[in-house]
C-alpha positions as CSV (number, residue, x, y, z in Angstrom):
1,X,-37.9,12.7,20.7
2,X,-37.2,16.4,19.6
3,X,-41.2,17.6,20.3
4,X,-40.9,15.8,23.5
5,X,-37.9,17.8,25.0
6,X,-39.2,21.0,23.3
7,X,-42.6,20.9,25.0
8,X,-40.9,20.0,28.7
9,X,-38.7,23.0,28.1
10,X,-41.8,25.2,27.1
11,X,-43.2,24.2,30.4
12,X,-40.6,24.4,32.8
13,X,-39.3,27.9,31.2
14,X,-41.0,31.3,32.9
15,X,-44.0,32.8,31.0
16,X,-43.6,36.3,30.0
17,X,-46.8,36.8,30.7
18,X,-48.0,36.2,34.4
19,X,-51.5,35.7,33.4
20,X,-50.7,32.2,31.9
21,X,-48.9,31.1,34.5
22,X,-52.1,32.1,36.5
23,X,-54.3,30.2,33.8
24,X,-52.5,27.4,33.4
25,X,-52.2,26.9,37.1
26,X,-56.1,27.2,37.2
27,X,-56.5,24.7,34.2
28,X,-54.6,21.8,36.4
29,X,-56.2,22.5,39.0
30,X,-59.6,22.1,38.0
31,X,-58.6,18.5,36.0
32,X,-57.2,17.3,39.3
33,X,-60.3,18.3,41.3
34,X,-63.0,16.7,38.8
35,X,-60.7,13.6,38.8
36,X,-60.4,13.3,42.6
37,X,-64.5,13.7,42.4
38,X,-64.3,10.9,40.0
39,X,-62.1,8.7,42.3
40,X,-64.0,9.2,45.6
41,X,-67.5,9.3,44.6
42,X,-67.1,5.5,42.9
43,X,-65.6,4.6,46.3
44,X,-68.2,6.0,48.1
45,X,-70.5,3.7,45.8
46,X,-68.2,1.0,46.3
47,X,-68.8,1.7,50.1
48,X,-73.3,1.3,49.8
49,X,-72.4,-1.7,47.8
50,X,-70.1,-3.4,50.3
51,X,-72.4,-2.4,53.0
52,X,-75.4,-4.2,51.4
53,X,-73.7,-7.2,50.7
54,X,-72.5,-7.1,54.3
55,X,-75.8,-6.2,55.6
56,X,-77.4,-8.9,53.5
57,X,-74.8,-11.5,54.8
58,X,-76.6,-11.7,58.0
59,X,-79.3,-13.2,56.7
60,X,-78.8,-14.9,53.1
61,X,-77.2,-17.7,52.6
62,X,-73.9,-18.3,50.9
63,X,-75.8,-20.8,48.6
64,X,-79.8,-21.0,48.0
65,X,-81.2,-24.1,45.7
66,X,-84.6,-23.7,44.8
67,X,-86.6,-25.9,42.4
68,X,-86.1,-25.3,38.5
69,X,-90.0,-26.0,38.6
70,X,-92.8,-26.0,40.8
71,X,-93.1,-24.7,44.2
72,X,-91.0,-26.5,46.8
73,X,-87.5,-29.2,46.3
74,X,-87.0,-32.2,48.8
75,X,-84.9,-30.7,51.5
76,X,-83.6,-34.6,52.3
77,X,-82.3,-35.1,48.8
78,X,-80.6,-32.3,49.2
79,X,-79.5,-32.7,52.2
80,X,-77.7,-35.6,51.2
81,X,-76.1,-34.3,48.5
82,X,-74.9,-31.0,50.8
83,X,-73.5,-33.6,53.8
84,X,-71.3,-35.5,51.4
85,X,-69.5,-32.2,50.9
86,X,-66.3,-30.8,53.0
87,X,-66.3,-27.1,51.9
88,X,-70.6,-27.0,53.1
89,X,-70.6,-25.9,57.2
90,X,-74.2,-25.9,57.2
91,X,-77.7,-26.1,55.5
92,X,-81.3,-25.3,56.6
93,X,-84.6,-25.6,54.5
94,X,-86.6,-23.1,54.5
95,X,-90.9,-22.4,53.4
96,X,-91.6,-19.4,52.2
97,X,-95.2,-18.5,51.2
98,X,-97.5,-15.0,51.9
99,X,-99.9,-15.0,54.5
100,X,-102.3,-12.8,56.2
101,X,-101.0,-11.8,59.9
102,X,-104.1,-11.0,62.0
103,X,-103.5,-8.7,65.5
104,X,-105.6,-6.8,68.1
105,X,-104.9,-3.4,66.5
106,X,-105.1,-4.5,62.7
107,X,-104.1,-6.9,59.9
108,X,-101.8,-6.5,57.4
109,X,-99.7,-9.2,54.2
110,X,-96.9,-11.1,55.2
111,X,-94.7,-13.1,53.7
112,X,-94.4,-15.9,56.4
113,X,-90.8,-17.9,56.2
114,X,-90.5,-21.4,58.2
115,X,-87.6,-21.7,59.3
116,X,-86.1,-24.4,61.5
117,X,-84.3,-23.0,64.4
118,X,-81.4,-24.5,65.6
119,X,-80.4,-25.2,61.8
120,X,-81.1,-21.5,60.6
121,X,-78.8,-20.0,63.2
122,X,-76.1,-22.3,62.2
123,X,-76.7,-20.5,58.4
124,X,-77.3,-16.9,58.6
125,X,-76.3,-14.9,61.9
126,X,-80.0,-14.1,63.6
127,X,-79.2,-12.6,66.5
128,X,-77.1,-9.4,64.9
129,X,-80.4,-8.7,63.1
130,X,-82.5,-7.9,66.3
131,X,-83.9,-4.9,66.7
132,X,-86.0,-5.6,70.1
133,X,-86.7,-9.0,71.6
134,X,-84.7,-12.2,70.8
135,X,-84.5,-14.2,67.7
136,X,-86.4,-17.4,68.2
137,X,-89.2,-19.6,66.4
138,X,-88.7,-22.3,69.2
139,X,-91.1,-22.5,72.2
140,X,-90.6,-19.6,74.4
141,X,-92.9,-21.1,77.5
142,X,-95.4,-24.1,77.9
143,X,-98.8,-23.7,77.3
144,X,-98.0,-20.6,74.6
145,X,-98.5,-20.5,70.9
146,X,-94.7,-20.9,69.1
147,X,-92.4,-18.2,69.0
148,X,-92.0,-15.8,65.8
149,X,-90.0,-13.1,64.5
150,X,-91.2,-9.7,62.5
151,X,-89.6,-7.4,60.8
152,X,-89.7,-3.6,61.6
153,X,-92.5,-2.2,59.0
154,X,-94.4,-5.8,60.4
155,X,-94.2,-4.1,64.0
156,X,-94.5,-0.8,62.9
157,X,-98.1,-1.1,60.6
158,X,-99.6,-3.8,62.9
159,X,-98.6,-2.0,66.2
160,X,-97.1,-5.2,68.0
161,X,-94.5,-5.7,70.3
162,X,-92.4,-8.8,71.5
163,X,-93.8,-9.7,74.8
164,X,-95.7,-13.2,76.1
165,X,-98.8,-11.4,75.2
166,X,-98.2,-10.6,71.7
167,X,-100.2,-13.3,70.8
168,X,-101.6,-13.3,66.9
169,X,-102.8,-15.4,64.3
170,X,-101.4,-15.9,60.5
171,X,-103.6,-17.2,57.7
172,X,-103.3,-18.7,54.6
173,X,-105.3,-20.0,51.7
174,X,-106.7,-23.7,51.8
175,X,-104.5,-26.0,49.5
176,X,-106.4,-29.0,49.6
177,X,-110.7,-30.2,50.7
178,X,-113.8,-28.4,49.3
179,X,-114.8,-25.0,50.1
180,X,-118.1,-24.2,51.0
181,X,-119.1,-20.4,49.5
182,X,-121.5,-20.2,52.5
183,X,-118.7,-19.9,54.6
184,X,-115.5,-18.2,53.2
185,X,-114.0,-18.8,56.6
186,X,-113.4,-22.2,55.5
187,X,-111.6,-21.3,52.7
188,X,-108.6,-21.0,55.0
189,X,-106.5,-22.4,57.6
190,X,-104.6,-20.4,60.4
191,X,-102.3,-21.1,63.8
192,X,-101.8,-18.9,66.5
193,X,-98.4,-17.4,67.2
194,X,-96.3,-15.2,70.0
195,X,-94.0,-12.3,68.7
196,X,-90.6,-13.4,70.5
197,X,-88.4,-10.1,68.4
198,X,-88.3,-7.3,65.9
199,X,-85.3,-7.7,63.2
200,X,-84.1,-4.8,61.0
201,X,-81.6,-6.1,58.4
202,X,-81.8,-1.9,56.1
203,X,-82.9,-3.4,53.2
204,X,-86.8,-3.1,52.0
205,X,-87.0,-6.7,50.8
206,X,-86.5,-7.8,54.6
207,X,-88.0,-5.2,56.3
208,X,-91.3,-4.3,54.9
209,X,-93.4,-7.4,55.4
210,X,-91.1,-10.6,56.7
211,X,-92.0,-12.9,59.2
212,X,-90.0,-15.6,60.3
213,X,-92.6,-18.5,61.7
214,X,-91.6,-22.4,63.2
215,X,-90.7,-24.6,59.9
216,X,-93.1,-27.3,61.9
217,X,-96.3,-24.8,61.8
218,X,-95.6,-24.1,58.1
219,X,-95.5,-26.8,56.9
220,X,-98.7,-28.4,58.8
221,X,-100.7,-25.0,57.9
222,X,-99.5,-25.1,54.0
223,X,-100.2,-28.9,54.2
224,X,-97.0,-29.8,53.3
225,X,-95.0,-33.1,54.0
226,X,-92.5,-33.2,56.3
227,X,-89.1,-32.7,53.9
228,X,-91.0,-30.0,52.0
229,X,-89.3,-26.7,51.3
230,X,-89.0,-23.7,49.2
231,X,-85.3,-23.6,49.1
232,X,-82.4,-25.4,51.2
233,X,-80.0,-22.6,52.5
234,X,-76.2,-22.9,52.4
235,X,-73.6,-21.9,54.1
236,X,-69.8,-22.5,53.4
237,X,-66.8,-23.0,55.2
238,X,-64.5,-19.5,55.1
239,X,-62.1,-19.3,52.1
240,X,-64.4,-21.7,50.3
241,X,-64.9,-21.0,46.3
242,X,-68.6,-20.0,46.1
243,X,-68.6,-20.1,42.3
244,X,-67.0,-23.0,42.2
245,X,-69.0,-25.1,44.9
246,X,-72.2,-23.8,43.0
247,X,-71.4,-25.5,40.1
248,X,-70.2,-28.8,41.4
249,X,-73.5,-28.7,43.6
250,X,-75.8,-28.0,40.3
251,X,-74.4,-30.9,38.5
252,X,-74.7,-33.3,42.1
253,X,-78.9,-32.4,42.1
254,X,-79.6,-32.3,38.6
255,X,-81.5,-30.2,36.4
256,X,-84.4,-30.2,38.6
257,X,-82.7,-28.0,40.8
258,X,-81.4,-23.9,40.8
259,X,-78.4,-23.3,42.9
260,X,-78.2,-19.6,43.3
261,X,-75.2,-17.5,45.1
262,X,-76.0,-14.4,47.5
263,X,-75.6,-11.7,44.7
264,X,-77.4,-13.3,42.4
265,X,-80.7,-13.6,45.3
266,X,-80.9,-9.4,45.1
267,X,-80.0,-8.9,41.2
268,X,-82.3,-5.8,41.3
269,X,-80.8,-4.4,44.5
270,X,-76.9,-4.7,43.2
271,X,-78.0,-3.7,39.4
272,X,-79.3,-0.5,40.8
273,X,-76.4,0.9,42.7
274,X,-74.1,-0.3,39.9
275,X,-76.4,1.8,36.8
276,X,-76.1,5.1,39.5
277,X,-72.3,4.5,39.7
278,X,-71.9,4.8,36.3
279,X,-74.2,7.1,35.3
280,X,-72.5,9.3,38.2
281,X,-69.2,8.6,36.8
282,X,-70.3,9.2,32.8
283,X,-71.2,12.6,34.4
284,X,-67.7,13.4,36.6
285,X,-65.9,12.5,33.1
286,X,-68.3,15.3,31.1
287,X,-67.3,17.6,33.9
288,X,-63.7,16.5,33.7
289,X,-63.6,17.4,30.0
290,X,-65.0,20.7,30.5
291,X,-62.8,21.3,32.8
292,X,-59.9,20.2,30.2
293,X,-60.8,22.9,28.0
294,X,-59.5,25.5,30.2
295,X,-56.4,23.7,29.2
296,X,-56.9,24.6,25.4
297,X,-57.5,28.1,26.5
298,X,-53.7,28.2,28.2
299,X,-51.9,26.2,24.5
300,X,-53.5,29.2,22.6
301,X,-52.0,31.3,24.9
302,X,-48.6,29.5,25.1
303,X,-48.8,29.6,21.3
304,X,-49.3,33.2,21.1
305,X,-45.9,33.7,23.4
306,X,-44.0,30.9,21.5
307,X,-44.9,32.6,18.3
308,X,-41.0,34.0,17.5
309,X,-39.9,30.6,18.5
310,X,-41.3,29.0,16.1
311,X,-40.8,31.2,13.8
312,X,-37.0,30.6,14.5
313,X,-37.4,26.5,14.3
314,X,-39.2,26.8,11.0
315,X,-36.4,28.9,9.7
316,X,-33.8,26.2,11.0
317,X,-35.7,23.5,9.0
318,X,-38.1,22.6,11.1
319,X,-40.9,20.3,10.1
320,X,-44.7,22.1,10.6
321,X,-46.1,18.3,12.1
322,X,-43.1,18.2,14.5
323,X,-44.1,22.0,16.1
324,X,-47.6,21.0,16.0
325,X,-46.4,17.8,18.3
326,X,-44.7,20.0,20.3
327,X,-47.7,21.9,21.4
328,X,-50.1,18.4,21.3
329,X,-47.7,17.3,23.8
330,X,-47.8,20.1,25.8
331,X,-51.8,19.9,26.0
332,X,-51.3,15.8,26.8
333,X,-48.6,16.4,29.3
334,X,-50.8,18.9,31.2
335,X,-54.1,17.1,31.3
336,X,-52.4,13.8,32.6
337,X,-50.3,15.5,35.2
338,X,-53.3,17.2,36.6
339,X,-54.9,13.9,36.3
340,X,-52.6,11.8,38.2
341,X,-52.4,14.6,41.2
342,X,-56.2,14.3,40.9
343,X,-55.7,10.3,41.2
344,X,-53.7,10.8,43.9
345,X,-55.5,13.5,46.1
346,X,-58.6,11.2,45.5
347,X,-57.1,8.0,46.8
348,X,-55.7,9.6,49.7
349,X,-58.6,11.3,50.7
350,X,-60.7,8.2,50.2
351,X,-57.9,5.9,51.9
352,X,-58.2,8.6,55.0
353,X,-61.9,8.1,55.1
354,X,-61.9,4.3,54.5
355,X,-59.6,3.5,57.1
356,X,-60.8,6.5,59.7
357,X,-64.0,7.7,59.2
358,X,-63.4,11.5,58.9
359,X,-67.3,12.7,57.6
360,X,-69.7,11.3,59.8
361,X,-73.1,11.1,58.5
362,X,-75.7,13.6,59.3
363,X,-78.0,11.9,61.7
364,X,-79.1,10.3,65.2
365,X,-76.3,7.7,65.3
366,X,-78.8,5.7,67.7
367,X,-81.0,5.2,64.2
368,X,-78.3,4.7,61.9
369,X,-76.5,1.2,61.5
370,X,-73.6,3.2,60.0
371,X,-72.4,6.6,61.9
372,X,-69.8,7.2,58.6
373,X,-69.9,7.3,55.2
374,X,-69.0,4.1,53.7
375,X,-66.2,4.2,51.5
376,X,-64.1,1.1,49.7
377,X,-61.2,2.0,46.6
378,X,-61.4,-0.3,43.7
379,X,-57.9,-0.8,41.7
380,X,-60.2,-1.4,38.9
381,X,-62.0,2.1,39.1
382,X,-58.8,3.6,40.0
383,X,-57.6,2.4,36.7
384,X,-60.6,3.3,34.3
385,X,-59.9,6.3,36.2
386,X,-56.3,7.0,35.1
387,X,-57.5,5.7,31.8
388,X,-60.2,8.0,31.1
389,X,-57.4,11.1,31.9
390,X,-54.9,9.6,29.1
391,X,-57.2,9.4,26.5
392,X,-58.8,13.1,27.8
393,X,-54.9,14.3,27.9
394,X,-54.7,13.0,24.0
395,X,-57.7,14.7,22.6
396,X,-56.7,17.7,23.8
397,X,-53.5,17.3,22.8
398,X,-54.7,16.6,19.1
399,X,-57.0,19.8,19.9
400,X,-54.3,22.1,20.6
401,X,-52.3,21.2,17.0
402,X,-54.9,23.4,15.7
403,X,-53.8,26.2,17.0
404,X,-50.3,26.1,14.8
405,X,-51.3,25.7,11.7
406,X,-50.8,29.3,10.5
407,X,-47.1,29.2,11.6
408,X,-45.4,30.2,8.6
């Protein structure tokens, strides 16, 4: 189309004028920069996000049923169910309730989770979770109170540390019997135990006040019978469909049962770093149009310098909407190809620290988990991306029609 080919000729031709050269250099520039921003800093969200889900791996299960009411589901039904499947690898039950843990240098909430050792391990991978110690709820010598597991803000309020004589004692309230208000004692039940490790998993919900306690001890101190628990824990067989295998689960069990997969266990934890990704990328796109509007500043001048031009193309017959388009697609043109170098710059320097960790993160790497800053690229936010450029590239271009309309 004529307006087309006119506007690529007006920006491949030499200015007069060095100054827009100089501006209009400057006005590209600063739309590729905001959109590289744009481009890494979701990555670099994408990154946290990835790391928390693989961080969370360790120790949630692919699948988690729970009961639709009440407290507890009967891990044997649902074992049965789970066993008569090909894409389940394994399946532990697990008690979860919160308990007081008593020690020689202080006291502090817990919430206590039986778990079943041999079967646990076969679900969520313990041992890459250990911070000092081992990983064990099974018997660690004779003659000792059963083996237990804390998390780090457990070890680090109660001052405990894995050892045979890191003996303590957990309590919880009395389920069942009459309690006697002349001795509140009563009103509770408790067991000894022996802290065999310390876990750190870098995510508050595990490492503020978990303990890990023998599935047998739970469930005698909670009074509970013997295929009692709070949720079975699943996990699949790599490659499996988790989406799919939920569903055809929830309809084996019944309504009396919740099947729940991993992202949906920590809704609050995923929901948080997705509202800061946007919010961060509604405010990288605000930037990016200000810094568009440099490029409204170099069509004013490029309409000043084409103004004998014109002049000439309205004498030849000339329509006034086609030299308007001419200068709407100048402003498009040069917001989209700043864009796309910004798309491009972004992606590489992303890609670069994806694949080889160029910015290290500002720290002891003994304390850190990570020693890098995460980063993962997303088609999808490469592509909203590029998308939010177009549109940006047409309003200005509709913008800089304005600036032709006294062109006699």
């Amino acid at each position: 189309m004529l307006a087309l080919r006119i506007a690529l000729r007006y920006l491949a031709a030499p200015k007069s004028h060095r100054a827009v050269n100089v501006i209009s250099a400057i006005a590209v520039a600063g739309v590729a920069v905001a959109t590289a921003a744009i481009v890494v800093v979701l990555s670099v969200f994408n990154g946290f996000s990835e790391l928390s889900r693989r961080h969370l791996s360790f120790v949630d299960p692919d699948l988690s049923i729970s009961a639709a009411t009440g407290k507890t589901v009967d891990a044997s039904a649902v074992a049965r169910v789970l066993d008569a499947r090909n894409d389940v690898a394994a399946h532990t039950p697990v008690l979860v309730e919160r308990g007081l843990m008593v020690t020689a240098n202080g006291q502090m909430p817990v919430v206590a989770v039986g778990i079943d050792d041999d079967s646990y391990r076969r679900v969520a991978a313990a041992d890459s979770i250990v911070l000092d110690g081992i990983f064990t709820t099974g018997e660690l010598m004779p003659d000792m109170p059963p083996a237990a597991v804390a998390s780090v803000g457990v070890a680090m309020q109660t001052g405990i540390r894995p050892s045979p004589e890191s003996t303590f004692d957990i309590y919880f309230p009395r389920r069942r019997g009459r309690i006697n208000p002349a001795n509140p004692s009563g009103a509770y039940v408790n067991g000894a135990l022996t802290l065999a490790g310390v876990f750190r998993v870098d995510q508050p919900e595990y490492d503020t006040d978990r303990l890990y306690i023998p599935l047998a001890v739970m469930r005698t101190l909670l009074e509970r019978d013997s295929s009692a628990a709070t949720t079975v824990d699943v996990r699949l067989h790599s490659g499996a469909d988790v989406a799919a295998t939920a569903d055809e689960v929830s309809k084996a069990l019944g309504s009396d049962y919740v099947v729940t997969e991993r992202e949906r266990l920590h809704p609050e934890t995923f929901r948080m770093i997705a509202v800061e990704k946007w919010i961060t990328f509604l405010m990288l796109v605000f930037i990016l149009l200000i810094a568009s509007f440099n490029i409204v500043t170099t069509i004013s001048l490029l309409v000043i310098e084409k103004r004998d031009n014109m002049a000439t193309l309205r004498a030849l017959g000339t329509p006034r909407h086609t030299i308007a388009a001419v200068f709407a697609w100048d402003g498009a043109l040069i917001t989209t190809a700043g864009g796309m170098a910004g798309l491009a710059v972004g992606v590489l320097l992303a890609w670069l620290q994806q694949h080889f960790g160029l910015i290290k993160l500002a720290a002891d790497p003994s304390q850190l988990t990570i020693s890098v800053y995460p980063v993962k690229i997303e088609t999808a936010d490469v592509a909203l991306t590029a998308a939010a450029v177009v549109l940006l590239g047409i309003g200005i271009g509709q913008i800089s029609r304005l600036f032709t309309r006294k062109i006699a």
